[in-house]
N, C-alpha and C positions, 0 to 999 in steps of 0.2 A: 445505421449506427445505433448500439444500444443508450437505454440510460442509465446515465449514471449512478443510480440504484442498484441497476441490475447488475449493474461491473461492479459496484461496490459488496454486494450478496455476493457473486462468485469467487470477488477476491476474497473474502471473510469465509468462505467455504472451503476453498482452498489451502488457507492459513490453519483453519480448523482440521482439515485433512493430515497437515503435514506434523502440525500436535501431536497427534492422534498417533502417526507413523513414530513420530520422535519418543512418544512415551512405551513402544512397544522397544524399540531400539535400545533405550535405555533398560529398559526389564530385560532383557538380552544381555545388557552389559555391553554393547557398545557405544561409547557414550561419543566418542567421535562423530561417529554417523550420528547419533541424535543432537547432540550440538549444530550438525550443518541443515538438520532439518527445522530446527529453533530457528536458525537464523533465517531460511526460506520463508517460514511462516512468516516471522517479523517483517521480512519484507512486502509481502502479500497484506501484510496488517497495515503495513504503513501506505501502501498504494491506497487501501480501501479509504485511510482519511485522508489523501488528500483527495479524493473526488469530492466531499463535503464543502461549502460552500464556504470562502472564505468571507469572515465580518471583519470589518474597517471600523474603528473607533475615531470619531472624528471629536475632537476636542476645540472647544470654542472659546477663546480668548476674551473675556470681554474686556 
């Protein structure tokens, strides 16, 4: 099993890839196909945080 670094780098590489594809797409003029590649990335961008560790705020009443 990897860790969760290294799947957070690959998805963040991946996201960056699809960028990358979406702004060639858009200079092409088709802004369809680079709208569904925005969204892929955003997705891949959203995977990578939530591998980040979640913090709890614990609030104490006194």
């Amino acid at each position: 099993m990897l860790a969760p670094t290294s799947n957070k780098a690959k998805f963040l590489d991946r996201a960056r890839h699809l960028f990358e594809q979406a702004r060639e797409k858009a200079g092409q003029g088709d802004l369809k196909q680079a709208a569904d590649l925005i969204v892929r990335g955003l997705n891949y961008e959203h995977r990578a945080a939530r591998l980040e560790p979640q913090v709890l705020k614990v609030i104490k009443l006194s």
